[in-house]
C-alpha positions in Angstrom: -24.9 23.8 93.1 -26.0 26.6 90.8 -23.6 28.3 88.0 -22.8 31.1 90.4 -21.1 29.7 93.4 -19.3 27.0 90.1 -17.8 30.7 88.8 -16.9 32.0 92.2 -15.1 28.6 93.0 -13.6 28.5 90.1 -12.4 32.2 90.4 -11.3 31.5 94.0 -8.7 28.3 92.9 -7.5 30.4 90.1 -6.5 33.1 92.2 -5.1 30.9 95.0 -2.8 29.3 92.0 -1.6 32.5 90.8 -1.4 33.2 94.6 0.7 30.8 95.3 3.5 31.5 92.3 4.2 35.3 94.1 4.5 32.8 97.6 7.1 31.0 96.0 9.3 34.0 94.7 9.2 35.5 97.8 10.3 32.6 99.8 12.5 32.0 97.0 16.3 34.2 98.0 16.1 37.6 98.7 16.1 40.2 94.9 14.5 43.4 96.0 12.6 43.7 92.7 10.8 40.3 92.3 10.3 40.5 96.1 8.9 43.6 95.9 6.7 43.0 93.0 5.7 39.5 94.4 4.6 40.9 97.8 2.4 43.7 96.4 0.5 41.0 94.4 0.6 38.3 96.5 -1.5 41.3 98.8 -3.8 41.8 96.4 -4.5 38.1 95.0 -5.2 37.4 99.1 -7.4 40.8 99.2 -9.9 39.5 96.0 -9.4 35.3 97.4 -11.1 37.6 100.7 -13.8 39.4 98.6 -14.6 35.7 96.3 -14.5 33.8 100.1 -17.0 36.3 101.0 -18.9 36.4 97.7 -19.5 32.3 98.1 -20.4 32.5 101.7 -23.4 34.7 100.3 -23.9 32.5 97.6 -24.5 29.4 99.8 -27.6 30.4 101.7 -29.8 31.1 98.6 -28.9 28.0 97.4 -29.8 26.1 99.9 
């Protein structure tokens, strides 16, 4: 596997982790400001765990 796609997995379970936290406080009970904050990150931690998804699917063919 080159370095590359190593980096853009390792990016991609990072995110997912810190993902995951925001999942918890918003199925944690209802506080408008942690909810709040957690939703608008939990959005963008899924929009760049999209873009790094995408990023290794590109990856994988040249290193085949």
């Amino acid at each position: 596997m080159n370095e590359r796609l190593d980096i853009l997995k390792k990016a991609r379970d990072r995110m997912i982790e810190d993902r995951d936290t925001h999942a918890k406080v918003l199925a944690a009970p209802f506080d408008r400001d942690n909810a709040e904050r957690a939703r608008n990150k939990f959005v963008e931690l899924q929009t760049l765990i999209d873009a790094l998804d995408r990023a290794i699917s590109a990856e994988k063919p040249a290193s085949a």
